[in-house]
NUTI-729520 format. One record per residue (C-alpha): residue in one letter; y, z, x; chain. Coordinates in steps of 0.001 Angstrom, whole numbers. Example, Ala and Ser with C-alpha at 12.3 -4.5 7.8 and 13.67 -1.06 7.14 Angstrom:
2
r/yy/zz/xx/c
A/-4500/7800/12300/A
S/-1060/7140/13670/A
This chain:
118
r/yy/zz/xx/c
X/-1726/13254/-6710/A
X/-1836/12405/-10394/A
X/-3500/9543/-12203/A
X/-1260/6220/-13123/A
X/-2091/6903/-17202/A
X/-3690/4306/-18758/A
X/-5166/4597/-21596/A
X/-8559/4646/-20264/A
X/-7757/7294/-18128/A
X/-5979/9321/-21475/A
X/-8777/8736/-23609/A
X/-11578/9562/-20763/A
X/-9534/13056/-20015/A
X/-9310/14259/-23730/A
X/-13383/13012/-24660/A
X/-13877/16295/-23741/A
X/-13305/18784/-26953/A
X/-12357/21677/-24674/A
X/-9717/19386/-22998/A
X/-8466/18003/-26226/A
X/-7806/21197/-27608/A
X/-6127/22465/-24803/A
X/-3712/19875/-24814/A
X/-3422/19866/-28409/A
X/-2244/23478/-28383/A
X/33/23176/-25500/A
X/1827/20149/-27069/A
X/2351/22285/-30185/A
X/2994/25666/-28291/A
X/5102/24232/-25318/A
X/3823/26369/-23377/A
X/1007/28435/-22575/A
X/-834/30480/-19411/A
X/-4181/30301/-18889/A
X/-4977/34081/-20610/A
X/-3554/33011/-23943/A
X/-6076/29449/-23854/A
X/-9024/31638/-22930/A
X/-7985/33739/-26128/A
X/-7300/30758/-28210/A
X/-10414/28636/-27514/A
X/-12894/31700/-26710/A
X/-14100/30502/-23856/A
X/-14389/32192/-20025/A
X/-11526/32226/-17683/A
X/-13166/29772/-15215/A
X/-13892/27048/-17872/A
X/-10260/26760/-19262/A
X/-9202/27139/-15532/A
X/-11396/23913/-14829/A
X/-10525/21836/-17413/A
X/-7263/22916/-16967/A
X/-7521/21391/-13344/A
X/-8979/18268/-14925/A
X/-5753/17480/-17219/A
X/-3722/18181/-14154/A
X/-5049/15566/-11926/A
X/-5106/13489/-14949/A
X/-1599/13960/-14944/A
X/-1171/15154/-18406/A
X/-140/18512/-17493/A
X/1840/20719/-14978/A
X/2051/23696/-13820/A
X/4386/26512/-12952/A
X/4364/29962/-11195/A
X/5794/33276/-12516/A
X/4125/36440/-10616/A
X/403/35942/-11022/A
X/673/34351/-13975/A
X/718/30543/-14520/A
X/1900/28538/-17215/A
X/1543/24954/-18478/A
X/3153/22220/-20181/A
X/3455/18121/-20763/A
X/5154/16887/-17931/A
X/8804/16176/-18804/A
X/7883/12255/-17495/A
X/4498/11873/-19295/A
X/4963/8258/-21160/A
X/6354/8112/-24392/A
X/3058/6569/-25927/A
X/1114/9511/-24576/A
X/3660/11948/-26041/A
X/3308/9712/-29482/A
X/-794/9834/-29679/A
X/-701/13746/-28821/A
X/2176/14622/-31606/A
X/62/11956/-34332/A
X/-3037/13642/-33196/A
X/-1288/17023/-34021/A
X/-293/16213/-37099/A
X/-3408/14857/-38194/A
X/-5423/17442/-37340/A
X/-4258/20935/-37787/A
X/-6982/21820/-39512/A
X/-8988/21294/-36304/A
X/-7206/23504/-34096/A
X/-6875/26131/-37293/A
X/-9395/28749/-35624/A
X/-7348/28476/-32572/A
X/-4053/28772/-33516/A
X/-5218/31943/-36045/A
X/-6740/33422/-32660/A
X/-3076/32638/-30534/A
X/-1025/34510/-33593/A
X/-3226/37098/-33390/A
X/-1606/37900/-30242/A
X/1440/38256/-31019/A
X/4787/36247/-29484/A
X/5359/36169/-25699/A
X/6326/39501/-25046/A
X/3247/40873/-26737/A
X/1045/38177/-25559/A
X/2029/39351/-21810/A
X/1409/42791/-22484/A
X/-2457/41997/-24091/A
X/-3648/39441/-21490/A
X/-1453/38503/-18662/A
């Protein structure tokens, strides 16, 4: 069952920079499966799958199934001050996600995306 957010508990799940990329990329993208973060942030399937499982229980993501795939996203009930630190922290730092967002558009939109990883 996920966290009550606080911000303790907001600021303690994005310390990590693996985490805070991850969710800085989803808020932008909407959307994105677990293939297209590994490519994104370079790292190994099991890390981005653990952290992954971290923001979860955090409550600052969910999840959903389609085939073997699985996607994830804010929760459509995350608090509106959450939702307001991750789109200022967006905005503020582009520049920081830069090499990740190059390596996402590298592959492509969806469709293509699918067909290279998932």
């Amino acid at each position: 069952m996920p966290t009550t957010i606080t911000p303790p508990v907001l600021f303690k799940c994005l310390a990590d920079e693996t985490r805070a990329r991850v969710m800085l990329l989803v808020a932008l993208e909407q959307e994105l499966c677990v293939c297209e973060l590994t490519c994104a942030l370079q790292a190994s399937q099991p890390k981005i799958s653990r952290h992954l499982a971290e923001l979860r229980q955090c409550g600052l993501l969910q999840d959903r199934r389609q085939g073997q795939w699985v996607y994830y996203s804010l929760p459509t009930d995350l608090p509106a001050w959450v939702t307001a630190v991750l789109r200022t922290s967006l905005q503020a730092n582009k520049d920081w996600l830069e090499n990740n967002l190059q390596a996402l558009q590298a592959m492509g939109d969806r469709p293509v995306r699918l067909s290279s990883c998932c």
